[in-house]
LOVEXBA-29371 format. One record per atom (N, C-alpha, C, CB): z, x, y. Coordinates in steps of 0.05 Angstrom, whole numbers, plus 32768, in hexadecimal, padded with zeros to 4 digits. Last residue first. Glycine has a CB too. Layout:
<nodes>
ZXY;...
</nodes>
This chain:
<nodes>
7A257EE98092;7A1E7F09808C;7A097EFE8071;7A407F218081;7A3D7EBF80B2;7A4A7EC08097;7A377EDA8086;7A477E9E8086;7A237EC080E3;7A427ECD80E5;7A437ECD80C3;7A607EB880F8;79F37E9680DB;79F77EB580D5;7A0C7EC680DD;79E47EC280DF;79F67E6B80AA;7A0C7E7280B8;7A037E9180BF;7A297E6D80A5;79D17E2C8097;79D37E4D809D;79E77E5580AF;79B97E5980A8;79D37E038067;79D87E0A807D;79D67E288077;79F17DFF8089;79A87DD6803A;79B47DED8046;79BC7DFA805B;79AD7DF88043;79807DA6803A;79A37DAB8039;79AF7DC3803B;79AE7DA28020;795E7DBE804E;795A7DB28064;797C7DA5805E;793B7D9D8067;79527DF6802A;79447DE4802D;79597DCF804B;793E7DD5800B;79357E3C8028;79427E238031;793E7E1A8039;794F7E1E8039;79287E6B7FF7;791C7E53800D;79307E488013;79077E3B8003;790A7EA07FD2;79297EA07FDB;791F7E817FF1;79387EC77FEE;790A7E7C7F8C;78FE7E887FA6;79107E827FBB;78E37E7D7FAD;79307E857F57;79267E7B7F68;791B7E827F7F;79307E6F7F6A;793C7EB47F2B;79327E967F20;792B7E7D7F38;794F7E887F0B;79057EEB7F2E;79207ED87F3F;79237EBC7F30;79187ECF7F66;78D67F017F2A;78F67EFA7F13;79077EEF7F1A;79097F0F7F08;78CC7F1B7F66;78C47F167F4E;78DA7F167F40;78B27F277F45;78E37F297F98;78EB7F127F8C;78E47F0A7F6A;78DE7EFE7F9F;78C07F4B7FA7;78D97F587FA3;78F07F3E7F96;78E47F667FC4;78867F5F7F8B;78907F417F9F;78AD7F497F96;78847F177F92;785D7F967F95;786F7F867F86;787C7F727F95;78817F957F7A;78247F967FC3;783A7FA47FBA;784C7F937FA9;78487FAF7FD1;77E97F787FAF;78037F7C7FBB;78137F857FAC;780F7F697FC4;77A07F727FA2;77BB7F7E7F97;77CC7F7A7FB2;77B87FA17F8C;776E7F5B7FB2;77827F4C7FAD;77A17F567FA7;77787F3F7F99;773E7F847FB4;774C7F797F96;77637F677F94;77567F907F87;77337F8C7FEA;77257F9A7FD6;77287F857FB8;77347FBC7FD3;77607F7A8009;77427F6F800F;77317F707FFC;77367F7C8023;778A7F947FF3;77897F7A7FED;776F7F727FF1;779C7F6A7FFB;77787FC38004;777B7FCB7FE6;77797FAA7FDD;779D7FE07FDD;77847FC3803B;77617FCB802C;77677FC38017;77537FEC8028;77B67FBC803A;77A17FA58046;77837FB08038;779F7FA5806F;77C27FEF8036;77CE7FD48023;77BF7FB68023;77EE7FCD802F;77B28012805A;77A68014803D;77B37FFE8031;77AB8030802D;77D97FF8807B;77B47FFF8081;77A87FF1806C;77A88024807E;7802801C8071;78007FF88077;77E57FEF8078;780D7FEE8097;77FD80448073;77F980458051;77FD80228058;7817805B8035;77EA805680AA;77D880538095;77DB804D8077;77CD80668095;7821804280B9;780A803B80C7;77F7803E80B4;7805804B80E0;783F806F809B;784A805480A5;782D804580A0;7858805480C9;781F80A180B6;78218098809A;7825807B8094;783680A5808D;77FB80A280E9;7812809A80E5;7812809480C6;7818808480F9;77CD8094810A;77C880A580F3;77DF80AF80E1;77BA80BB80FB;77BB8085813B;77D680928139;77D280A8811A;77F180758138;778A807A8154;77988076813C;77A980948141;77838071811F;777C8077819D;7776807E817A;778980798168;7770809C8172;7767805A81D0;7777806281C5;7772806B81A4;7787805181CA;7730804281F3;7741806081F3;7756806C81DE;7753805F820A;7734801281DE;7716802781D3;7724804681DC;76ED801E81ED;775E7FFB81ED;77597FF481D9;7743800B81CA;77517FDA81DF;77547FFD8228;776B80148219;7765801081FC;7790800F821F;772D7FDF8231;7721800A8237;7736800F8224;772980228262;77397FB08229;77227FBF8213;77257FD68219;77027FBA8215;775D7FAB824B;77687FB38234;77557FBA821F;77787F9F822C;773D7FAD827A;77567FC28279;775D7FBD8258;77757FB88292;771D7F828276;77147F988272;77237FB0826E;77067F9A8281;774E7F58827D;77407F52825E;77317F7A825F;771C7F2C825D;77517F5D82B0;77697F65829E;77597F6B8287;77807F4E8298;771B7F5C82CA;77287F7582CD;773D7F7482B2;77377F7982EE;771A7F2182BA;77077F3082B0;77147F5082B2;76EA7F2A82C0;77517EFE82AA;77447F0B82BE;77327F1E82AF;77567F1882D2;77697EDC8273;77637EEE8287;77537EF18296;77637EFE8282;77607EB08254;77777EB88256;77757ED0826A;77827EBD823C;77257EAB824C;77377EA18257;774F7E978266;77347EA18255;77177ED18223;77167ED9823E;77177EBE824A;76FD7EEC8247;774A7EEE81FD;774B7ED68209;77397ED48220;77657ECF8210;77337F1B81CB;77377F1681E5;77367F0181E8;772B7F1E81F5;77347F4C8193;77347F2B819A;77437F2481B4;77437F198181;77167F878183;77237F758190;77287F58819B;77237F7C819B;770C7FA98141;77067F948150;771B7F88815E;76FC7F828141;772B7FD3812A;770C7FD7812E;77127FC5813F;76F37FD48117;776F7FE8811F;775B7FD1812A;77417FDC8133;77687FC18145;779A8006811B;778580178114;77667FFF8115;778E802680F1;77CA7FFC811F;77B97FEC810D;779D7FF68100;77B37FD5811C;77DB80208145;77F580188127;77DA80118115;78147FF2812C;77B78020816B;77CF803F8165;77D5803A8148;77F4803F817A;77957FF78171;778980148167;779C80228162;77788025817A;77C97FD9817C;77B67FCE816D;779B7FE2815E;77AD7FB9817F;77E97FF381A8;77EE7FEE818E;77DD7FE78175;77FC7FDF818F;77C47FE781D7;77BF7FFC81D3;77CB800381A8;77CD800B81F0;77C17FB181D9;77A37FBC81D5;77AD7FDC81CE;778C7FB881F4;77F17FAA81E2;77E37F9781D2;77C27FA681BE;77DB7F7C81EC;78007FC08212;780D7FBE81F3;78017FBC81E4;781B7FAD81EA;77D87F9E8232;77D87FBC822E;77DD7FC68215;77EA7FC8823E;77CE7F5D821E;77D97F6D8229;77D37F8E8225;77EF7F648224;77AD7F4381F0;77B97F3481FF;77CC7F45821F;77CC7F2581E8;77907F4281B6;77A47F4981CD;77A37F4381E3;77A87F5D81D2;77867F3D8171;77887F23818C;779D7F43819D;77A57EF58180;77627F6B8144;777F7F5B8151;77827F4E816C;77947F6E8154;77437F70810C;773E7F678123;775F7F5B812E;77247F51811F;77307F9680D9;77467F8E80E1;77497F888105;77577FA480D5;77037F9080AC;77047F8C80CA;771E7F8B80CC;76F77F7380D7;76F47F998072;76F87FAC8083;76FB7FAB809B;76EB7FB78083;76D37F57806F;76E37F6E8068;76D97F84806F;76EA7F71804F;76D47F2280A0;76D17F388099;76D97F4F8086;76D17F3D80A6;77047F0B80B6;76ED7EFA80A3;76E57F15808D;76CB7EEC80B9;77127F1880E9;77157F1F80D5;771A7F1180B1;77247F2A80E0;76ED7EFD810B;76E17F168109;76F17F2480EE;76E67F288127;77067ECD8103;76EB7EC98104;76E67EE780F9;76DE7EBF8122;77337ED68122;77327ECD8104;77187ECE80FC;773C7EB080FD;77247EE98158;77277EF18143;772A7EF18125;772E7EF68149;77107EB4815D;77037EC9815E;77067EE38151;77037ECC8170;773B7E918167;77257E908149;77167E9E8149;77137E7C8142;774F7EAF8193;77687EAC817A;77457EA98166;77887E84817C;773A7EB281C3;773C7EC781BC;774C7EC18197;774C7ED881D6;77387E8381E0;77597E9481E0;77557EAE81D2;77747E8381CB;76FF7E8581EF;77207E76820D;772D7E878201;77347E4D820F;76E47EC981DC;76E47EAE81E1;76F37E9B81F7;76EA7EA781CC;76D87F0281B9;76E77EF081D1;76DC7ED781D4;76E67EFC81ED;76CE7F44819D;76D27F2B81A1;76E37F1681B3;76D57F288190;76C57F7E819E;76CB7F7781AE;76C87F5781A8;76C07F8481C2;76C77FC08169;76BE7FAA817A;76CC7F948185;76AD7FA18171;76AF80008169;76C37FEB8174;76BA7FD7816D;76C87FEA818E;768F803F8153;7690802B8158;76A380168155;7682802A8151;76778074813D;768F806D8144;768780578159;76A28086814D;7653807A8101;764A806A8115;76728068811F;763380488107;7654807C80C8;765E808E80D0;7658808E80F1;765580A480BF;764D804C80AA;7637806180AC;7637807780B7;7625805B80B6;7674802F80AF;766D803F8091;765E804F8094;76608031807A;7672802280DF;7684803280D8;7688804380BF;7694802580DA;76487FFC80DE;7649802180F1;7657802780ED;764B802B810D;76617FD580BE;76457FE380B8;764D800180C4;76277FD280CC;76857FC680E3;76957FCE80CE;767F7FE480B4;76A37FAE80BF;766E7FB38111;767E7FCA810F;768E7FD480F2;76937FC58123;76517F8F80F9;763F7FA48109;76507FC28108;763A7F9A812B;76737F5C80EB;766A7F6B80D9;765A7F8280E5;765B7F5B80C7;76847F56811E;769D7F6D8109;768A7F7280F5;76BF7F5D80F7;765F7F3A812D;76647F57813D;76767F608127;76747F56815F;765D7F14810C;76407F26810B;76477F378117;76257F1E8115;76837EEF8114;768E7F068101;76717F1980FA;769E7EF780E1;767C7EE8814B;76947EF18148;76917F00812B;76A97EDA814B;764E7EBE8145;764F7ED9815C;765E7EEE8151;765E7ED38178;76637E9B8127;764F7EB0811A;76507ECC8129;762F7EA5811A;76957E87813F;76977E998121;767E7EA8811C;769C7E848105;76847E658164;768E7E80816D;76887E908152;76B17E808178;76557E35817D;766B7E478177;76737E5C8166;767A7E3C8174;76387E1181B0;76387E24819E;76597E2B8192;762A7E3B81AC;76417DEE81DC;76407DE181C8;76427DF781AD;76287DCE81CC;762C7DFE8205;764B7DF5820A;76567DF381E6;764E7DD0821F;76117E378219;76097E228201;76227E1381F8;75FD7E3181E4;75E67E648238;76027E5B8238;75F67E3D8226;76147E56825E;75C67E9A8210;75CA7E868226;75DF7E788222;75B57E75822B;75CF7EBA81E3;75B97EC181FD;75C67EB98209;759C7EB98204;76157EC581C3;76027EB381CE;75E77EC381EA;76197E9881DD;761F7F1181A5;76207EF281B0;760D7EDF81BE;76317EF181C1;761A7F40819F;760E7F258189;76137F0A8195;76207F22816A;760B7F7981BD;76107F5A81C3;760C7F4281AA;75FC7F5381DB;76177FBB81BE;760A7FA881AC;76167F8C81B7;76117FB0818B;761E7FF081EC;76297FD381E9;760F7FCD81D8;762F7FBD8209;763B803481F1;7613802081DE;762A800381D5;75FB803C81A9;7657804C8225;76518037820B;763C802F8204;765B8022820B;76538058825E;7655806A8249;765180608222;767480748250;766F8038827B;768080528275;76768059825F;769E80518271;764980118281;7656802B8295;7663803E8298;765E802A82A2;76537FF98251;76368008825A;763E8020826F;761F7FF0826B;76777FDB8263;767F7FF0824F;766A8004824C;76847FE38233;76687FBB828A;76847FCD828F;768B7FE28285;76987FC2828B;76477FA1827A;763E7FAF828B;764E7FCA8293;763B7F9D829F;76607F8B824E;763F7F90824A;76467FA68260;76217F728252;76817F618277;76857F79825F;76777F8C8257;76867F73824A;765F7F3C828D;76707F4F82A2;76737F638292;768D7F4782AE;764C7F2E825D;76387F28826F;76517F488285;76357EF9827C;767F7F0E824B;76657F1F8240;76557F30824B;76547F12823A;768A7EEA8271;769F7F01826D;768D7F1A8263;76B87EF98255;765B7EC4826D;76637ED38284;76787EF28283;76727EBC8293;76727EBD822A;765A7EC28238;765D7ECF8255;764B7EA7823A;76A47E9C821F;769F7EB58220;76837EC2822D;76A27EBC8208;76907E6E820E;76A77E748220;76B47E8C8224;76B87E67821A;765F7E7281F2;76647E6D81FD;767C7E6D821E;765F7E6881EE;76847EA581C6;76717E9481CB;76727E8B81E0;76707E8481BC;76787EEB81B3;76857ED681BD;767C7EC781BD;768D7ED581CF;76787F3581A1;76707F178198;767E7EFF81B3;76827F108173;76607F7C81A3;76717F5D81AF;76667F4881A4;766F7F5681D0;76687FB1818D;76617F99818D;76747F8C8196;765A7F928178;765E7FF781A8;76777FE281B0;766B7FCB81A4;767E7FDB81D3;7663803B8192;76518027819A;766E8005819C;76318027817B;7671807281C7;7679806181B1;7668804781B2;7697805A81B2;
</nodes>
């Protein structure tokens, strides 16, 4: 499988260990990220030139991932899902990585590699690239709802529509949840 990575800076070293990790099992690693270390660089181009790589190989019929990171891993992914057709998800754990290909069906992974240990962070790329889409109706007509908004903006009906008010509260209202 082919793998892009992005990061910046604070990511680099992690890079660098990754590259090597995924190569070893077998992976065509693509790197967009920084040559050299650069305190000062940042992240969004790295980040959304890899989703844009994977979202390319994927039209092209190219099975291909990809891998973004940074300290938290959070604008990185916002970054990657910039993108249309990227559905990029922050994880953080096993759970995390493995739900995110099962339910979401997620091309792109967003890592804290600050938030982890190089071994942890690499345990959740393998399960992340191991696992598949569930392929779950649920799961794909939630999919297809996000394509359809990316595409044209459409949503499902607003169940509120006609209401003479939006359902809100304000700061004179109490809430009682014994009162059902």
């Amino acid at each position: 499988m082919r793998i892009h990575i992005g990061t910046d800076h604070a990511g680099l070293e992690f890079s660098t260990q990754l590259q090597h990790h995924l190569a070893e099992q077998g992976h065509e690693v693509v790197d967009h990220g920084p040559i050299e270390y650069d305190p000062l660089d940042d992240y969004p181009a790295f980040c959304i030139r890899a989703a844009q790589a994977v979202v390319r190989d994927q039209a092209d019929g190219v099975e291909a991932l990809g891998v973004v990171f940074g300290g938290s891993g959070n604008g990185e992914q916002i970054a990657a899902n910039k993108v249309l057709g990227v559905r990029a998800a922050l994880v953080w754990n096993m759970a995390t990585a493995e739900l995110a290909r099962e339910h979401n069906d997620a091309n792109v992974i967003a890592i804290g590699a600050r938030q982890h240990t190089f071994d942890e962070a690499a345990s959740f790329i393998d399960r992340f690239i191991a696992t598949p889409f569930s392929g779950e109706e649920r799961h794909a007509r939630r999919i297809a709802q996000l394509a359809a908004y990316e595409q044209d903006g459409i949503l499902l009906p607003d169940p509120r529509e006609g209401q003479r008010q939006p359902d809100v509260l304000d700061a004179s209202d109490s809430f009682d949840p014994e009162a059902g």
